[in-house]
N, C-alpha and C positions, 0 to 999 in steps of 0.2 A: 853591768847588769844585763842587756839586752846578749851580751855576750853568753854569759856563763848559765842563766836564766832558760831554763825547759819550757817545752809547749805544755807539757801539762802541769805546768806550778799554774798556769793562769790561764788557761781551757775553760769552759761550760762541760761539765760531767753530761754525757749524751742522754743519762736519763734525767736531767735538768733542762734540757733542750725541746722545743718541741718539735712535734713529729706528724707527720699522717700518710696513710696508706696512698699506693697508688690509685688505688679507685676510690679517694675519699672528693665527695664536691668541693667546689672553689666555697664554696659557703662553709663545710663542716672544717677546710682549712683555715679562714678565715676568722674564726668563731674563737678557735684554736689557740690563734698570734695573739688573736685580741685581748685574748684570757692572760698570756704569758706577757707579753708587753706592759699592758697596762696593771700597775700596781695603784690599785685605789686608795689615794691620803686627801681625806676630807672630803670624799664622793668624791675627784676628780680622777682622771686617768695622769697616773705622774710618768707616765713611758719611760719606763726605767728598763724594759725587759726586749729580749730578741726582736730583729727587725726580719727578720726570715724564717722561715719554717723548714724542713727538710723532712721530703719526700720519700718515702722507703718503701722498697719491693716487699712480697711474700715472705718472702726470706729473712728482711731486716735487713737488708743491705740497702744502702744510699743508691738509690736512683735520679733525684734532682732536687731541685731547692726552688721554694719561692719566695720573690722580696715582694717589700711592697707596692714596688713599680707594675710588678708582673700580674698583682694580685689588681689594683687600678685600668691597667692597660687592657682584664680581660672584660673586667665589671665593666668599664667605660669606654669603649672601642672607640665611640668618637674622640676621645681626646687626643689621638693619633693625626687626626683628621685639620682640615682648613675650618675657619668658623664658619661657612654652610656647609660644613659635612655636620660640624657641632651643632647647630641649627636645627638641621633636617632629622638629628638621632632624636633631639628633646621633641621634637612634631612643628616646630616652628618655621615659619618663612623669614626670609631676610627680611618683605614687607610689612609681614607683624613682629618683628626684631625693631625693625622703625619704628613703627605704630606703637598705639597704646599698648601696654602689656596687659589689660584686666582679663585675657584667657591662658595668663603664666600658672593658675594653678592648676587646671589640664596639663597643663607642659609636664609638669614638675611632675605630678599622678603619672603616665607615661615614662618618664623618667626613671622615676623609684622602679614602676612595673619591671622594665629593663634590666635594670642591676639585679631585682631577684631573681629574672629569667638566666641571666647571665651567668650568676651562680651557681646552676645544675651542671655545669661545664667540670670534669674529672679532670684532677689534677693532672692525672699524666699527660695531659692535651695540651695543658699550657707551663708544667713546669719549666727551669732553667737546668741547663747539663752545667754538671760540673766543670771546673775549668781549674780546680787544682788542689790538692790533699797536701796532709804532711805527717809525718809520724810523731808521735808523742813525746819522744826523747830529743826530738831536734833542737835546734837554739830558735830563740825568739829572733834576732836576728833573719835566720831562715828564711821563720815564718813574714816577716814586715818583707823579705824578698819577696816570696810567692805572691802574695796578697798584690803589692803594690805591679808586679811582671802580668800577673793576669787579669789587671783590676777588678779586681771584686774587693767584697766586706765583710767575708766570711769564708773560712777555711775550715774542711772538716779534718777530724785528727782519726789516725787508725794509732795503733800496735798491731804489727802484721796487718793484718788482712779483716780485724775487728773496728770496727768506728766506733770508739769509745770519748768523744767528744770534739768541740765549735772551737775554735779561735775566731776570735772576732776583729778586728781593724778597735774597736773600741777597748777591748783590751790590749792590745800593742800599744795606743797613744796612752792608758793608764800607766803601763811600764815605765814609757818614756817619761809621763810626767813624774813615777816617782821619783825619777833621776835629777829632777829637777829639783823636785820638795828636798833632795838630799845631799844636794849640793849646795856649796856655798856661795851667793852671786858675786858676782868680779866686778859689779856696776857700783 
């Protein structure tokens, strides 16, 4: 299966995928995934949808990609950080880290402030560069190559020199599981 199996029998059609400009904010990206990701069953987010976004020039051509590490890492600088850098970003001291907490919801107000301020930040400032394509006709095989050689979770597909859709890590282990469901166990 993984053998004889094409990247695009089991692709994200690129206009299925989502997208945003290079000069789109971390926030209009953001807003973006959230939409795509989350599929609402019973008012809850059942995150069934892309864990990335892909960043595209003037042109439509793939310039970078954001996961949601990168989307965290930019909104939340301190998480990077030792617990008084995390501290010092919420406005707290170690001493009131000890102490009572009854001025956390200052903190918290401060906080939020942050993450929206954080957000006017242009994607191309904090996108990720790609680290590896594959063409549409290749074998899935290939594809579990590339993915797993450049660790990433996500592979974009061209024909020629056109990005016309995502391979995901998430689809390669569907592959593999169906191999499974189709097989008979030996146990």
């Amino acid at each position: 299966m993984l053998f004889e199996e094409k990247v695009r029998d089991r692709m994200i059609p690129i206009k299925n995928y989502s997208t945003v400009p290079l000069d789109a904010s971390l926030k209009e990206a953001a807003l973006s995934l959230r939409t795509s990701y989350c599929r609402l069953d019973g008012g809850m987010c059942a995150e069934t949808g892309p864990r990335t976004i892909l960043v595209l020039d003037e042109k439509g051509r793939l310039a970078g990609i954001l996961d949601f590490r990168s989307f965290l890492k930019t909104l939340i600088p301190e998480i990077a950080g030792g617990l008084t850098a995390k501290l010092e970003a919420l406005g707290v001291s170690m001493a009131f880290a000890q102490a009572d907490a009854s001025e956390f919801d200052e903190a918290r107000l401060g906080f939020n402030a942050r993450v929206v301020k954080n957000a006017e930040v242009k994607v191309r400032d904090v996108m990720l560069r790609i680290r590896g394509t594959i063409q549409a006709d290749s074998s899935l095989m290939e594809a579990l190559k590339e993915i797993y050689r450049n660790k990433i979770t996500v592979l974009p597909v061209y024909e020629g020199e056109k990005l016309v859709g995502v391979l995901r890590d998430t689809d390669l282990f569907l592959a593999v599981s169906d191999i499974l469901n189709r097989t008979p166990s030996t146990c």
